[in-house]
C-alpha positions in Angstrom: 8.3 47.1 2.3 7.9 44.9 -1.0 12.0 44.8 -1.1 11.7 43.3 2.3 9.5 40.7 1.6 11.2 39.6 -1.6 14.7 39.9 -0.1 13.1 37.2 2.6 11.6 35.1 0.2 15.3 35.0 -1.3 17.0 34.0 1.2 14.4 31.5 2.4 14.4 29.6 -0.8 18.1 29.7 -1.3 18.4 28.1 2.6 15.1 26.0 1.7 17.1 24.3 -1.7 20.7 24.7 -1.1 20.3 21.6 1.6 21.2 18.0 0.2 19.3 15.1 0.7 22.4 13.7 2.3 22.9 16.6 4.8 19.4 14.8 6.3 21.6 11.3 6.6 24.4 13.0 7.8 22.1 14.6 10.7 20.8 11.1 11.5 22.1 9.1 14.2 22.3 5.4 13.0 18.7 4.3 14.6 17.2 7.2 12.7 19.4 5.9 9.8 18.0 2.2 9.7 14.3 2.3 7.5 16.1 4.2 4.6 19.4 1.9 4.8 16.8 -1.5 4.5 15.0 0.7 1.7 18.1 1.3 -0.2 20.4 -2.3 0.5 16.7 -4.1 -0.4 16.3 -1.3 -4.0 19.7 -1.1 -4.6 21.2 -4.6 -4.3 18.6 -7.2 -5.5 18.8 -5.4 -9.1 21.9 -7.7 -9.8 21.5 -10.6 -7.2 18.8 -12.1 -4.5 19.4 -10.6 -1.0 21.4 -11.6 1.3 20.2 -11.9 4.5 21.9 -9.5 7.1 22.7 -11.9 9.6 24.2 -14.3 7.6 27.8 -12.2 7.9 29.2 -10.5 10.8 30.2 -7.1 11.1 33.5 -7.8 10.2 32.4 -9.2 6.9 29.9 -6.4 5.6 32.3 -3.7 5.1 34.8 -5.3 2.8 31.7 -6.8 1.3 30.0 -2.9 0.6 33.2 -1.6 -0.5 33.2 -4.5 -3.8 29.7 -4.2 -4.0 29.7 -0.7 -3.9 31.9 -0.2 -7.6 29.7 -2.6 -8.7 26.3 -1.2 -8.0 27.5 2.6 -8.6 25.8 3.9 -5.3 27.4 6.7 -3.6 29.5 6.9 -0.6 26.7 8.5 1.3 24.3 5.8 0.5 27.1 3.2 0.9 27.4 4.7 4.6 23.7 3.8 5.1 23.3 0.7 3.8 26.3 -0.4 5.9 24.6 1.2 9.2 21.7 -1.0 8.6 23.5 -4.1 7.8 25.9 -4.0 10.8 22.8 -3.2 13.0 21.5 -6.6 11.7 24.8 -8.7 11.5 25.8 -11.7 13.1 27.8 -10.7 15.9 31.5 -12.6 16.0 31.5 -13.5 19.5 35.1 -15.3 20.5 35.4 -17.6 23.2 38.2 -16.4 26.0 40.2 -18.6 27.2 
C-alpha cells in the first residue's frame, strides 16, 4: 500500500515539474497569449530604449524589427514568439489601395 502511494507521488511530481513554462505559451492561442506578450515587450525592451508604441509599425515591419532586437536583448525564441503575437495584434495595419 505505502509503495503505491509513493510510486504515485513519483510520478505526479515528475509530470507536475518536468512541464516548461513555455509548454503553457505554446498551449495558448494568440488572444490567451496577449497580457504576457505586453508584460514581456514592456519588461524586456525599455531596459535599453523608450517603447515604441505598437501601432506606430505595421505588421510587416515588427518581425524584421524582433529578429535585430531580439540578439540584442538576449530573450529567447519562445518569448520572441510572444512579444511578436502581441505587437502584430496591435500593429498598424498596411492597407493598399486597389486599383
Amino acid at each position: 500500500m505505502y509503495l503505491l502511494i509513493i510510486a504515485s507521488i513519483l510520478f505526479c511530481g515528475t509530470t507536475m515539474f518536468s512541464a516548461t513554462p513555455n509548454d503553457s505559451i505554446k498551449s495558448q492561442t494568440p488572444v490567451e497569449v496577449l497580457p504576457s506578450g505586453k508584460t514581456l515587450y514592456e519588461n524586456s525592451c525599455v531596459r535599453c530604449h523608450k517603447l515604441k508604441e505598437p501601432g506606430n509599425y505595421t505588421q510587416e515591419q515588427w518581425p524584421g524589427i524582433m529578429d535585430k532586437m531580439q540578439k540584442r536583448s538576449r530573450i529567447t525564441d519562445e518569448e520572441k514568439a510572444t512579444i511578436l503575437t502581441y505587437l502584430l495584434s496591435e500593429a498598424k495595419k498596411d492597407v493598399k489601395t486597389i486599383e
